[in-house]
N, C-alpha and C positions, 0 to 999 in steps of 0.2 A: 661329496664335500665333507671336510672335518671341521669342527669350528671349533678354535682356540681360546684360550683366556682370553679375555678384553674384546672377545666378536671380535678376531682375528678368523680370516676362513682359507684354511687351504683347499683347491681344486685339484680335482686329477680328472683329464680328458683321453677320452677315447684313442686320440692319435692329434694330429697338429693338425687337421682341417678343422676338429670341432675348437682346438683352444683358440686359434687365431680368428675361427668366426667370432668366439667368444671377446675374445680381444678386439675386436673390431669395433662389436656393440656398447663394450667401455667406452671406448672411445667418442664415439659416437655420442652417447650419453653424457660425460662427461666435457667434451665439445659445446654440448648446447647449454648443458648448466653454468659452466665458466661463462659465455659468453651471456645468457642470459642474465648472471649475476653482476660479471665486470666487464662487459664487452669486445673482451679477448679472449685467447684463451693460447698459453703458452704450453709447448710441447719439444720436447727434447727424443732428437728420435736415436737407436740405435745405429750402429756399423756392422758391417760384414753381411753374410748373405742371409742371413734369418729373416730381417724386415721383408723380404720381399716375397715371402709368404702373407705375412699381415698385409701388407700394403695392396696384394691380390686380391686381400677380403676386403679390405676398403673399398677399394674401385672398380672391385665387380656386383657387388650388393646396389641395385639400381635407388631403392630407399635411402643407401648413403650420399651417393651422389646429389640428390634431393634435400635431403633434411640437415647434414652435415653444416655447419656454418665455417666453409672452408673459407671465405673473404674474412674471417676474423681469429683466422689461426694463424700464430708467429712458431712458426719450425728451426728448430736450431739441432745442433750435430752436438754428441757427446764424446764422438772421436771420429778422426777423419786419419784415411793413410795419405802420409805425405808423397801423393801422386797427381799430375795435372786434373784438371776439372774434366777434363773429355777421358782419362784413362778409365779401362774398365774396371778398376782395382778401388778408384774413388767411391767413399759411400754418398756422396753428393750425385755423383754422378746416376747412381742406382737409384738414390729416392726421385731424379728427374726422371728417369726413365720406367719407374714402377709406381710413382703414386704423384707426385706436379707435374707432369706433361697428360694424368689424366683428370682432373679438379680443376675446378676455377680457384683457384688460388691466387692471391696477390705477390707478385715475384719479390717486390720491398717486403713481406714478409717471410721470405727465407733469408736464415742466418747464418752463411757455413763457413765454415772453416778454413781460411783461405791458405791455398799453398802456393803460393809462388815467391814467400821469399828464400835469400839462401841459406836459411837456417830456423828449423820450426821453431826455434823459443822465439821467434818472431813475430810469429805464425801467432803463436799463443799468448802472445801480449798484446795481438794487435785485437785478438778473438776477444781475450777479455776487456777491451778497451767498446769492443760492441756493444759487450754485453753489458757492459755500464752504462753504458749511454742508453740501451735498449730498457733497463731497467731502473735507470734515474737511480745510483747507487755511489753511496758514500766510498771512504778506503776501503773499510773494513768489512762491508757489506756484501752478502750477498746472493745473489738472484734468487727470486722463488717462483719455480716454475709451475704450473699446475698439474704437467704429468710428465713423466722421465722413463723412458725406455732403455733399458740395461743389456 
């Protein structure tokens, strides 16, 4: 680990089992803090096939499954491919099949991405008209999630 001006810290892991266990345990931590503090806890998760490394670590760590306060996590998408919900190309479709079909999760709190209209800026007006609502947001405002996956 190097630590930067301002306790900034960069990490360097072994390989992608030790970072995404790592990654897990943020989570996880982070998880319990938000909701302990405001009783949510908002998470914005990645696309494409990387998450489903993390999402292995999630819900194979039997600790997580336990301690995790998954009933009070709001899951939303940072990008979705404009492909149906059941295609395997969907990143909705991955995070059902890699990490909420194994947690108790509340399905009202996923937020994704919807495709099925005939034109994604549709898609993405209708997304941000969730996320207003989801987040009690003025014009100009907005969302502040507590953690964002890139």
């Amino acid at each position: 680990m190097v630590t930067l001006a301002n306790n900034k810290e960069i990490r360097i892991f072994a390989d992608a089992n030790e970072l995404f266990l790592f990654a897990a345990k943020d989570f996880s931590q982070r998880a319990m803090t938000a909701v302990q503090d405001k009783g949510l806890f908002s998470v914005v998760l990645a696309g494409g096939s990387t998450p489903k490394l993390f999402f292995d670590a999630l819900t194979s760590v039997e600790e997580y499954q336990k301690t995790i306060p998954w009933q009070q996590i709001q899951f939303f998408f940072g990008d979705e491919r404009y492909v149906p919900i059941d295609d395997s190309q969907s990143n909705y479709h991955m995070a059902v099949q890699y990490l909420f079909s194994k947690v108790p999760i509340k399905p009202s709190h996923v937020y994704r991405i919807p495709t099925t209209y005939a034109a994604p800026i549709e898609a993405a007006k209708d997304y941000e008209q969730t996320l207003r609502s989801v987040f009690h947001l003025r014009d100009q405002d907005f969302p502040a999630f507590d953690l964002v996956y890139l």
